[in-house]
C-alpha positions, 0 to 999 in steps of 0.5 A: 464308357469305353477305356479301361483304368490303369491298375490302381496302386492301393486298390482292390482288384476284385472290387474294381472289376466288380465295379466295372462289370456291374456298373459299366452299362448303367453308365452308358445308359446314364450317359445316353440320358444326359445327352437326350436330358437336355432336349427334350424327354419325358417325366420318367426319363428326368427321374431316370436322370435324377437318380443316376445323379446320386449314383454316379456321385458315389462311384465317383467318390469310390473311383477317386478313393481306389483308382485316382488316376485312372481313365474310368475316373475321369470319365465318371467325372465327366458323366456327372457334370453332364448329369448335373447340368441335364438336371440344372439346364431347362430342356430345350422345346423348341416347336413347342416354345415357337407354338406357346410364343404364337398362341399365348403370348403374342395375343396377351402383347397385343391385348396389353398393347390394344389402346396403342394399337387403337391410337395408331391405327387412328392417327395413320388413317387420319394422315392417310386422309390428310395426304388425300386432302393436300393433294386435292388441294395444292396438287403442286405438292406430289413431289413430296410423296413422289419422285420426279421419274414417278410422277413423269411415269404416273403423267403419261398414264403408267404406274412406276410398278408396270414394268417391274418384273422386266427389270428385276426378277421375282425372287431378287425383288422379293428379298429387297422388299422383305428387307426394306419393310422389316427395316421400317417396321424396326425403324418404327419401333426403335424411334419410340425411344425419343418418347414415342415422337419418333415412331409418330413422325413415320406412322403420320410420314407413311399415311400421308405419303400413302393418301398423297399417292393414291389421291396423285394416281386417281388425279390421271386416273391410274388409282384402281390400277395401284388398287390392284397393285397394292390390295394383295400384300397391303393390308398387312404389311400396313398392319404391321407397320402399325403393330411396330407403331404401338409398340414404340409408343408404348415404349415412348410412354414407358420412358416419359411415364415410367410408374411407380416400379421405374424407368429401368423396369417399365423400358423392360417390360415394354422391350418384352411386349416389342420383342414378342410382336416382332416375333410375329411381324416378321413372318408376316413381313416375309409372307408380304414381301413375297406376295408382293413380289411374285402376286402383285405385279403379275397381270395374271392375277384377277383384282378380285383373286388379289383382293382374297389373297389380301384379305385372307392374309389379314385374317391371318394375321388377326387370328395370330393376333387374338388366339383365341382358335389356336387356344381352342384347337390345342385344347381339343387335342389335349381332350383327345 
């Protein structure tokens, strides 16, 4: 507390002064604490906190009777509104929020939300099957899943995807992808509101046009070659896709089938379950669209090294998911 207070008309000097000298590094420390308070301390220093509360709740009653109009007054007035709201405000942790949201609540969402999850992982390989199958059967339809400069690249043996990096840089092309593959995931999951029909359209919409186009490329015999493209960020970014899928379907169902508690309550709870996968659908979006700019279009890499990247990528979107080796590694520490 720096500045002195203006004399006082009706004070005692002596036990003004008193006051000051007795009391003046105290405040300091109190107002060191309050700033720190709303952070993030431990147990001792909250009670250091709640008791500076109370004292500085009787000098400022003291400095409103002998100094009213003083500097110090208005400080210690300042002091206690900080002290107040360190002990009202909830400290902010956030590392330690970032680590509960990962190993607590996004694997209790994705148990909470284990049927939609299992209902739309089944209805996009069904529709990756049925794109397959349509193409086989009326070939004439590739213009549904492809456009016409695709289809003229996959005819004279090429993949839309060879020549890529010639045309956009990495860095450039990863932003576009992690941009596009959040925007349909979102898309996927705000379309639950027209009671989950929306979300089922792009989760049937993107299977199908997934079959389609293998089953097209295989047909003149480029499907390995989008094998080897897709395999490294695919599998999770496909995932994703799906999370975001159940997500909106049980954001549908919330709608059509509210319960007893209500529509209002169960459209909350199911925001709450959406809001807590996507915290963990971005990430991996982000992982997936730089993998897919700077692995999978770089002949440099081996099938069999996009295969590992792929596949470890998903196991660690399935250990975020279940929680289980977080939950265990944080209570070895604990144990320690």
């Amino acid at each position: 507390m720096n500045g002195n207070p203006s004399p006082p008309e009706s004070a005692n000097p002596r036990l003004w002064e008193h006051l000051l000298s007795v009391r003046l590094e105290r405040w300091r420390r109190l107002a060191t604490l309050a700033a720190g308070r709303r952070r993030d301390q431990d147990l001792a220093a909250a009670r250091a906190v709640l008791s500076g509360y109370g004292e500085v709740a009787r000098d400022v009653a003291l400095a409103r009777r002998t100094a009213p109009d003083s500097l110090t007054r208005r400080t210690l007035e300042t002091l206690y509104g900080d002290l107040h709201r360190a002990l009202a405000e909830a400290p902010s942790r956030r590392w330690r929020d970032l680590v509960t949201l990962f190993v607590d609540h996004v694997p209790r969402a994705a148990r909470h939300l284990r049927a939609e999850i299992a209902s739309v992982v089944a209805l996009f390989i069904i529709s990756i099957i049925a794109g397959v199958l349509l193409l086989r059967v009326y070939p004439d339809t590739a213009g549904v899943f492809l456009s016409p400069q695709m289809i003229e690249t996959v005819q004279h043996g090429q993949l839309w995807t060879d020549d890529i990096l010639n045309v956009v840089p990495s860095s450039v092309l990863s932003i576009n992808l992690m941009t596009n593959n959040i925007a349909v995931a979102l898309t996927c999951l705000t379309l639950g509101l027209f009671y989950g029909l929306g979300t089922l359209y792009i989760i049937c919409l993107n299977g199908m046009m997934l079959g389609g186009v293998f089953a097209y490329t295989h047909r003149f015999g480029l499907g390995d070659d989008l094998y080897r493209f897709v395999i490294a960020h695919g599998l999770v970014e496909l995932s994703v896709i799906c999370l975001a899928g159940a997500a909106g379907l049980s954001l549908g169902r919330a709608i059509a089938r509210p319960g007893a508690h209500g529509r209002i309550a169960a459209v909350r709870a199911a925001m709450r379950q959406a809001g807590v996968l996507t915290a963990v659908a971005v990430p991996f979006l982000i992982g997936s669209g730089i993998i897919e700019a700077y692995v999978s279009p770089n002949p440099e890499f081996t099938t069999a090294a996009r295969t590992v990247i792929g596949v470890l990528w998903f196991g660690v979107l399935v250990l975020a998911l279940d929680g289980r080796v977080w939950r265990g590694f944080r209570v070895a520490r604990t144990t320690r």
